[in-house]
ROSEDREN-821473 format. One record per residue (C-alpha): residue number from 1; residue in one letter; x, y, z. Coordinates in Angstrom, 2 decimals. Example, Ala and Ser with C-alpha at 12.3 -4.5 7.8 and 13.67 -1.06 7.14 Angstrom:
BEGIN
+-----+------+---------+---------+---------+
| seq | type |    east |   north |      up |
+-----+------+---------+---------+---------+
|   1 |    A |   12.30 |   -4.50 |    7.80 |
|   2 |    S |   13.67 |   -1.06 |    7.14 |
+-----+------+---------+---------+---------+
//
This chain:
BEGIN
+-----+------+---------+---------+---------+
| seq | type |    east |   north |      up |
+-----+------+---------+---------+---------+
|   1 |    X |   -0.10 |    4.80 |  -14.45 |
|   2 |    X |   -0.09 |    4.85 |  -10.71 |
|   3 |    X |    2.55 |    3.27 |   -8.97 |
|   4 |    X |    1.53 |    0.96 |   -6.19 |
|   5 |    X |    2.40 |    3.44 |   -3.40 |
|   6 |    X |    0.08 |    5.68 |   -4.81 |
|   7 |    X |   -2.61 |    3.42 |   -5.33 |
|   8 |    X |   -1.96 |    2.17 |   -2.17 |
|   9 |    X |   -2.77 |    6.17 |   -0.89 |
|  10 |    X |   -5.74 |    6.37 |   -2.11 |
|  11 |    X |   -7.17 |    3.23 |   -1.49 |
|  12 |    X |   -6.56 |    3.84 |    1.90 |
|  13 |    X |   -7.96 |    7.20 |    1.73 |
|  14 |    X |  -11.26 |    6.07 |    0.22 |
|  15 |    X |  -11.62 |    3.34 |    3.03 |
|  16 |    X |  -11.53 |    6.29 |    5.41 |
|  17 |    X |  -14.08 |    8.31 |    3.57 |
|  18 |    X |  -16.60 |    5.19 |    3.17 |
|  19 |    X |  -16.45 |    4.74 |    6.75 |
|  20 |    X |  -16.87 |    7.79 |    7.32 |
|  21 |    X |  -20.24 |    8.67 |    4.39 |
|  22 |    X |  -21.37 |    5.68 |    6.26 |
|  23 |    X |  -21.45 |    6.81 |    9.80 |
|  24 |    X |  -23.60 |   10.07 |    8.36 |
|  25 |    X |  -25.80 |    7.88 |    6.65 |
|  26 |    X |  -26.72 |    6.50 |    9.90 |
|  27 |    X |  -27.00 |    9.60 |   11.45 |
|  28 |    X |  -29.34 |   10.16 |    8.54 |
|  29 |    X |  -31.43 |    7.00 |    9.28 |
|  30 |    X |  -31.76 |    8.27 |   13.18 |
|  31 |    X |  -33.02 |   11.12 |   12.30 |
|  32 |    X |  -35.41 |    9.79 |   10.14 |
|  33 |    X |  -36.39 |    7.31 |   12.83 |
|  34 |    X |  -36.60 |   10.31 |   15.08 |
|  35 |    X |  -39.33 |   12.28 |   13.12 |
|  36 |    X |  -40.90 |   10.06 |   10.82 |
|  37 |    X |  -43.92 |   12.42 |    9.69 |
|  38 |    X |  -43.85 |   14.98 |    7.15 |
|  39 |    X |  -44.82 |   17.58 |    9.85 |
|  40 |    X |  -41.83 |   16.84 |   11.85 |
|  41 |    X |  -39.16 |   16.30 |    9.06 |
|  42 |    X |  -39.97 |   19.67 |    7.86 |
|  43 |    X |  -39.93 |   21.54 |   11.38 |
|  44 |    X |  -36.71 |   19.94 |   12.02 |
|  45 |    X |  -34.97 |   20.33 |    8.69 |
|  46 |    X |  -32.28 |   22.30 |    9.73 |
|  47 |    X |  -30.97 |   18.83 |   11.62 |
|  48 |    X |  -30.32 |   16.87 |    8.50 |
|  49 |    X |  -29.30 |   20.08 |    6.64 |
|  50 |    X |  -26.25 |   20.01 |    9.09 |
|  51 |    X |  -25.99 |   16.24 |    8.72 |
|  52 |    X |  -25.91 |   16.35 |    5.03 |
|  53 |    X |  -23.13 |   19.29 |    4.65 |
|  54 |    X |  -20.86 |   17.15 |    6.69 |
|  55 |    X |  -21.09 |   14.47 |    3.88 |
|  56 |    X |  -21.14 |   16.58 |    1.13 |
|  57 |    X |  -17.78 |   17.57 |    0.97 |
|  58 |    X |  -16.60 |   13.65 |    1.45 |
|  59 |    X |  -18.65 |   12.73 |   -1.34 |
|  60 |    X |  -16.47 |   15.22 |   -3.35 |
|  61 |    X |  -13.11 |   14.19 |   -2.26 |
|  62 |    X |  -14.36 |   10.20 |   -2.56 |
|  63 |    X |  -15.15 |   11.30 |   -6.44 |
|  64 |    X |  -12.67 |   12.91 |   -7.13 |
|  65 |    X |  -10.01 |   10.15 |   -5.43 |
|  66 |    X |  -12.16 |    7.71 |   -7.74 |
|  67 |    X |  -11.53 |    9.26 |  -10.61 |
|  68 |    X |   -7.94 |    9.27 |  -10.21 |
|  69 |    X |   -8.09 |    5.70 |   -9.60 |
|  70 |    X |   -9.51 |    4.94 |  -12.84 |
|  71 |    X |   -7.36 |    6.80 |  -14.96 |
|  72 |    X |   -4.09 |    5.57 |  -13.13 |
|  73 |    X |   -5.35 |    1.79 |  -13.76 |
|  74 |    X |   -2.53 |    0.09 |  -15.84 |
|  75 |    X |   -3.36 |   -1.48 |  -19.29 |
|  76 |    X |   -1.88 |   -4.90 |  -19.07 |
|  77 |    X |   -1.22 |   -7.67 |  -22.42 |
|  78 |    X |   -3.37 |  -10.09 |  -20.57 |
|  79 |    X |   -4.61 |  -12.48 |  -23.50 |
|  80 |    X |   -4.35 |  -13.67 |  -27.16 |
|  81 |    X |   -6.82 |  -14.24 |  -29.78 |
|  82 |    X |   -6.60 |  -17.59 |  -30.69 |
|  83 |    X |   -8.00 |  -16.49 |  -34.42 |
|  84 |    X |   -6.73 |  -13.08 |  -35.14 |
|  85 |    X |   -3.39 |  -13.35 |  -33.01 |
|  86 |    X |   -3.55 |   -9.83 |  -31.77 |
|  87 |    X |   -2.64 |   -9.52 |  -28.02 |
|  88 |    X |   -5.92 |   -8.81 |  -25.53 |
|  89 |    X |   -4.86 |   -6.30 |  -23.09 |
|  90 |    X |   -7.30 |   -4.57 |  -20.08 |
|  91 |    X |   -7.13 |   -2.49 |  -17.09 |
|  92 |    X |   -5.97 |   -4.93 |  -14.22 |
|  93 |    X |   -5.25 |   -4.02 |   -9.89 |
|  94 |    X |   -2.60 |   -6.55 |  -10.07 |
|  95 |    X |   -1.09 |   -5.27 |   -6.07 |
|  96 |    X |   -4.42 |   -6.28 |   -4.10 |
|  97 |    X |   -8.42 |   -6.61 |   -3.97 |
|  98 |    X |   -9.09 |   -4.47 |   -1.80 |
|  99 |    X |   -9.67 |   -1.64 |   -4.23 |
| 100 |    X |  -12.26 |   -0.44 |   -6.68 |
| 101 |    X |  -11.45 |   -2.35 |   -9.58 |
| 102 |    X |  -13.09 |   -5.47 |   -7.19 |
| 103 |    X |  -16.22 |   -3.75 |   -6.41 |
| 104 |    X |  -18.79 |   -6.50 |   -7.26 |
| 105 |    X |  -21.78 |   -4.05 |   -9.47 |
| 106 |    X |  -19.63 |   -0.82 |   -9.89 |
| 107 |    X |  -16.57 |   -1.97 |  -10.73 |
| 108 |    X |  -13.42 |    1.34 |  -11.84 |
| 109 |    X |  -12.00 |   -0.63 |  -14.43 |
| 110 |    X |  -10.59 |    2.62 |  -16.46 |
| 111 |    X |  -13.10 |    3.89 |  -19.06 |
| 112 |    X |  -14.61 |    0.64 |  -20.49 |
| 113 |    X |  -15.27 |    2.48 |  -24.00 |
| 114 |    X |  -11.58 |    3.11 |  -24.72 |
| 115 |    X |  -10.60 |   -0.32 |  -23.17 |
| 116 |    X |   -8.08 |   -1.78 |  -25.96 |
| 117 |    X |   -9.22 |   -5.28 |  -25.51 |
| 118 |    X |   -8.13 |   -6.98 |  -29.28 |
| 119 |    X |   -8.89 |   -9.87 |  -31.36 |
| 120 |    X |  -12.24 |  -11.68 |  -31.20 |
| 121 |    X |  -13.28 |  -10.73 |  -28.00 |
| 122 |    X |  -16.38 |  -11.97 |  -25.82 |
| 123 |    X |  -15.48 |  -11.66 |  -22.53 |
| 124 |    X |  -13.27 |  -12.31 |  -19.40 |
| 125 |    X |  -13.53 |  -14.16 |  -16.09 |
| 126 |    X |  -10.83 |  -16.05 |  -14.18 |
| 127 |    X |  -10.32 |  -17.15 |  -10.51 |
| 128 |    X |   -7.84 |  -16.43 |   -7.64 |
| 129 |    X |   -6.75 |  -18.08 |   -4.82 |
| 130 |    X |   -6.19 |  -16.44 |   -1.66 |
| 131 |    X |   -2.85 |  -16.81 |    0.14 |
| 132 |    X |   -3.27 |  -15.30 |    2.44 |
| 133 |    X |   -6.30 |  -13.43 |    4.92 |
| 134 |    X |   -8.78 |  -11.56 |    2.62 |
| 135 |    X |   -7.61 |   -8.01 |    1.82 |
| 136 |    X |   -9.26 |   -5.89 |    3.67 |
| 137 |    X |  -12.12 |   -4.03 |    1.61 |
| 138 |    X |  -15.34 |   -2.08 |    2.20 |
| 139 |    X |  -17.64 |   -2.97 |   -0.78 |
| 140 |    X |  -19.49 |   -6.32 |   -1.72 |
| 141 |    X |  -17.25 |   -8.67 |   -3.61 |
| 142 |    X |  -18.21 |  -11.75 |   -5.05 |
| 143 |    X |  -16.59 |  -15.20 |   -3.86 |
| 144 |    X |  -14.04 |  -16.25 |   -6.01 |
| 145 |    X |  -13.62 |  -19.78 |   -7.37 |
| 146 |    X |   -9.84 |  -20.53 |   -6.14 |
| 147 |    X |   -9.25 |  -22.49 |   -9.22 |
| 148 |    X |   -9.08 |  -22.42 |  -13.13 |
| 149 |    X |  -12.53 |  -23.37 |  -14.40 |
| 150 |    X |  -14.43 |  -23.34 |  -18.10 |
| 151 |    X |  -17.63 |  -22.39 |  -18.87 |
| 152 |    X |  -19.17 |  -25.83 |  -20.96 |
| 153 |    X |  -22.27 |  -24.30 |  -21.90 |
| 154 |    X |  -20.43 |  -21.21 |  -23.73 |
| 155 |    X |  -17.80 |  -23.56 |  -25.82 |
| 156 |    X |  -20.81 |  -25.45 |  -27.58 |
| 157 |    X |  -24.21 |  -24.14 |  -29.44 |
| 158 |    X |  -24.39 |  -21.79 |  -32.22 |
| 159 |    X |  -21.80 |  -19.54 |  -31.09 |
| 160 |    X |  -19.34 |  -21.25 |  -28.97 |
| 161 |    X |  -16.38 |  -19.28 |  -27.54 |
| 162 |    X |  -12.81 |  -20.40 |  -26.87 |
| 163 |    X |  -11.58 |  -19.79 |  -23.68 |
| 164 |    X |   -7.30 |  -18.62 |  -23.02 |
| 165 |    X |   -5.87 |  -19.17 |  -19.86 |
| 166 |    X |   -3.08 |  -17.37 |  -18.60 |
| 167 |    X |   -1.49 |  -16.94 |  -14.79 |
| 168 |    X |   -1.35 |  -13.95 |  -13.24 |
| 169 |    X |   -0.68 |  -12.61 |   -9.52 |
| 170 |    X |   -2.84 |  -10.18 |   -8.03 |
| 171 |    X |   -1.23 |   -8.48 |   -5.37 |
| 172 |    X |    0.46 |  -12.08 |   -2.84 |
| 173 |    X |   -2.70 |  -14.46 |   -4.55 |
| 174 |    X |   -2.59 |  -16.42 |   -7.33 |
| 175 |    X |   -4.84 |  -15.83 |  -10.38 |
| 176 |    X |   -5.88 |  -17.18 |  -13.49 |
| 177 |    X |   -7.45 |  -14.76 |  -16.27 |
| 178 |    X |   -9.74 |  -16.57 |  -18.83 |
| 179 |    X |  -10.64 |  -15.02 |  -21.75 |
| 180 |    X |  -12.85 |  -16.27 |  -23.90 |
| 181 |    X |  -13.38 |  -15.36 |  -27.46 |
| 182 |    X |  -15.38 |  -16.26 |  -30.47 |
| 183 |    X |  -14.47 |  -16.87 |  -34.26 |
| 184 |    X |  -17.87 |  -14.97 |  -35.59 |
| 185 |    X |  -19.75 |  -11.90 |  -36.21 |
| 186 |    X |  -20.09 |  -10.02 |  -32.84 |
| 187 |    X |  -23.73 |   -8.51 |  -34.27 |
| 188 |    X |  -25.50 |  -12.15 |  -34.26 |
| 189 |    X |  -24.05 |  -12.96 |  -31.12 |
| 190 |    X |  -25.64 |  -10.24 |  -29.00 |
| 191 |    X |  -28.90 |  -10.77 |  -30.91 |
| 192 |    X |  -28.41 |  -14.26 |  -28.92 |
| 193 |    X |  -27.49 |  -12.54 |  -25.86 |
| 194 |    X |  -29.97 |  -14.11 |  -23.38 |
| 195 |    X |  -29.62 |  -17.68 |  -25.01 |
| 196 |    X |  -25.80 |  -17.75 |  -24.51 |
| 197 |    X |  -25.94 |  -16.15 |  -21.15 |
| 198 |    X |  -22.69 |  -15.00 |  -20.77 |
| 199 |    X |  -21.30 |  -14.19 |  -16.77 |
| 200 |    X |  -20.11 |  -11.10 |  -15.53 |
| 201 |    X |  -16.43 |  -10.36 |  -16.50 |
| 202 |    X |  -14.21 |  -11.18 |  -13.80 |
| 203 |    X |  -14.87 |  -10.21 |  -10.25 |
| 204 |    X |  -18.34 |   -8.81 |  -10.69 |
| 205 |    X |  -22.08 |   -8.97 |  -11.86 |
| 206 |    X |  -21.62 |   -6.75 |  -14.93 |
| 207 |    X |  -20.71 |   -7.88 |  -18.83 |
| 208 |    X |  -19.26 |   -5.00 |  -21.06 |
| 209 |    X |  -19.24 |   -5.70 |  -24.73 |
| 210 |    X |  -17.81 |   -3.60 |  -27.70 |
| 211 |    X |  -17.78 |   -5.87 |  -30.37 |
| 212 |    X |  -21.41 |   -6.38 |  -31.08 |
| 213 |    X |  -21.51 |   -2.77 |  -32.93 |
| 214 |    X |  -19.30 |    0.57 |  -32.40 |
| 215 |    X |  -21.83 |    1.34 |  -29.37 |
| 216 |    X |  -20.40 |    1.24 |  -26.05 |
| 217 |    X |  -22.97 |   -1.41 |  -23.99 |
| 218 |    X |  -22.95 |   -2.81 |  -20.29 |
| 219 |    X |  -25.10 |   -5.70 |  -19.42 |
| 220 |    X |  -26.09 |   -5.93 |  -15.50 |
| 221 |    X |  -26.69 |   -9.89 |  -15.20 |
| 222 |    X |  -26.57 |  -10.21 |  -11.35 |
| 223 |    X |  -28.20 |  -13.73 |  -10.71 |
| 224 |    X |  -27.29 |  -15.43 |  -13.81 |
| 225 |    X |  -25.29 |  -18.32 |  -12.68 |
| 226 |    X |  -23.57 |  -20.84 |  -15.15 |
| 227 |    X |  -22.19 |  -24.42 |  -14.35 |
| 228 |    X |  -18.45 |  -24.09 |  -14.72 |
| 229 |    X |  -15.99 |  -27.23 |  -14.52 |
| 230 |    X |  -12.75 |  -27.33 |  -12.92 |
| 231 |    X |  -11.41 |  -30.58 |  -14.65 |
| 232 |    X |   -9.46 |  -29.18 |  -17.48 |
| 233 |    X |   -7.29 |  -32.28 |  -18.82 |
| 234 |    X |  -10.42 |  -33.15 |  -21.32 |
| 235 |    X |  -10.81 |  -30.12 |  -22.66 |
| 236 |    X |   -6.65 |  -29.78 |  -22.44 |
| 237 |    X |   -6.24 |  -33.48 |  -24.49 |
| 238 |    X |   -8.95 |  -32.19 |  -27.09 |
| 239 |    X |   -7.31 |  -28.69 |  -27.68 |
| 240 |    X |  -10.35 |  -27.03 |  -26.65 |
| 241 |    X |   -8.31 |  -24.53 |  -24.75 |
| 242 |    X |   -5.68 |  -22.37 |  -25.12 |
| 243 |    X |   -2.87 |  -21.25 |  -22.41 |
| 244 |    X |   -0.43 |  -18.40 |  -21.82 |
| 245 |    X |    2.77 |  -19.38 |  -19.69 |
| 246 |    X |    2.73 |  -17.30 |  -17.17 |
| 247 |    X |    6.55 |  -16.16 |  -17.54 |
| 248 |    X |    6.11 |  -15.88 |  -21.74 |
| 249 |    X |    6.54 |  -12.40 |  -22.20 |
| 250 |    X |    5.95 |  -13.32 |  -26.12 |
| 251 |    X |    2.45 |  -14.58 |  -25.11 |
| 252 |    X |    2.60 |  -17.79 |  -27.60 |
| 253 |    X |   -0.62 |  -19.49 |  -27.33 |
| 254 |    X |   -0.19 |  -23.20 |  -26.64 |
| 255 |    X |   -2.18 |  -26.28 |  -26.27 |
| 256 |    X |   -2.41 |  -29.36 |  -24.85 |
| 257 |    X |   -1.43 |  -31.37 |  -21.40 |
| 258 |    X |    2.38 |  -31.12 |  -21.67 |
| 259 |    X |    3.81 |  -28.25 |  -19.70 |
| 260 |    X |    0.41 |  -27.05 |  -19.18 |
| 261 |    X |    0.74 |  -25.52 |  -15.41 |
| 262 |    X |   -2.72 |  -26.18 |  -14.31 |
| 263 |    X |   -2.85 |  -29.52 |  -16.33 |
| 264 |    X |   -4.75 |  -32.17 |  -13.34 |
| 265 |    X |   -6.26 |  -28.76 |  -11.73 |
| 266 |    X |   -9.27 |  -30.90 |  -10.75 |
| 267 |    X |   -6.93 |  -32.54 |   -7.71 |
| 268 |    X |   -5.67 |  -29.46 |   -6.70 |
+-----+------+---------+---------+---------+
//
């Protein structure tokens, strides 16, 4: 597992090498601009040759940096099934967003097919709220809602899925994971993929699922948007949700208003 100065290194480093690929890709574009025929690209070749095998070797160091990334990712106890009991855990970049784990379509989030996850698993989402300026970051990120939410449209139907809540800090902001999972054969459920339309899992357009058969299978679902609702007391009074105290290292699941740390979240 990385420690944070060393995530912090390479972060860093791959900021420099993005801004860098980037000002060659522009050099790229002029040239391009310069001699848009065939005729001319090919008499003056040797130009972007010279471009190109500046960027080459960056591309190698930025994979390479990547891949180190991913494999230093922590695995975290982040959840519990609410009908198996087993603990949920994930890769998580708990000490900022300004790294690849928040990339918006390409998210590093260790390698998905050996994720652990546990339990009845569907999928994960959650919010954060910044406290602070926006890390500073290099990629497209989506906009995160700064406050717990559900998801009504997943927690009714045929197969509706049971959201856990659960506190967590990434980096100086203040996050809440939600995990939602489902009491139900996995297989049937992805049959009814595009009728349930689940979200991305947190922080991006992109849905991995392992449950619905021992194949390893990403969804890209950019554009599908869902109505989510921020007033949680209902759903709290009814036991429709589960929570996590964020200082439990046991993890018990509770229920319910009392104690319930983002209980009246709708006035926050």
């Amino acid at each position: 597992m990385l420690s944070k100065s060393e995530r912090d290194k390479i972060v860093h480093r791959l900021k420099v090498l993005f801004k860098k690929r980037l000002k060659i890709s522009k050099e790229c574009n002029i040239w391009r601009d310069k001699y848009p025929t065939d005729p001319e690209q090919e008499a003056h070749v040797d130009e972007l040759d010279e471009i190109l095998d500046r960027k080459r070797p960056l591309s190698r160091e930025q994979s390479q940096l990547r891949k180190q990334y991913q494999k230093g990712l922590p695995i975290l106890p982040l959840s519990r099934c609410p009908f198996t009991g087993e603990i949920w855990k994930h890769t998580l970049d708990i000490y900022g967003l300004d790294s690849p784990f928040w990339e918006d379509t390409h998210p590093l989030r260790g390698d998905e097919e050996d994720q652990p996850y546990g339990g009845k698993y569907a999928f994960f989402t959650g919010s954060i709220k910044l406290n602070h300026p926006e890390d500073d970051f290099y990629w497209n990120r989506v906009t995160f809602y700064e406050k717990p939410f559900v998801i009504p449209s997943l927690m009714r139907g045929k197969y509706p899925l049971t959201p856990v809540i659960m506190p967590v800090d990434i980096g100086e902001h203040e996050g809440h994971i939600i995990v939602y999972f489902g009491d139900f054969e996995f297989l049937h459920f992805k049959i009814e993929f595009d009728t349930v339309n689940l979200p991305g899992d947190w922080g991006c357009y992109t849905h991995y699922s392992t449950k619905a058969s021992n194949d390893y299978i990403g969804y890209h679902i950019e554009g599908k948007r869902n109505l989510v609702n921020f007033n949680l007391d209902p759903y709290l009074e009814k036991n429709r949700i589960y929570w996590i105290d964020k200082n439990d290292k046991t993890m018990t699941l509770r229920q319910g208003l009392n104690g319930c740390p983002f209980a009246g979240s709708s006035n926050w």
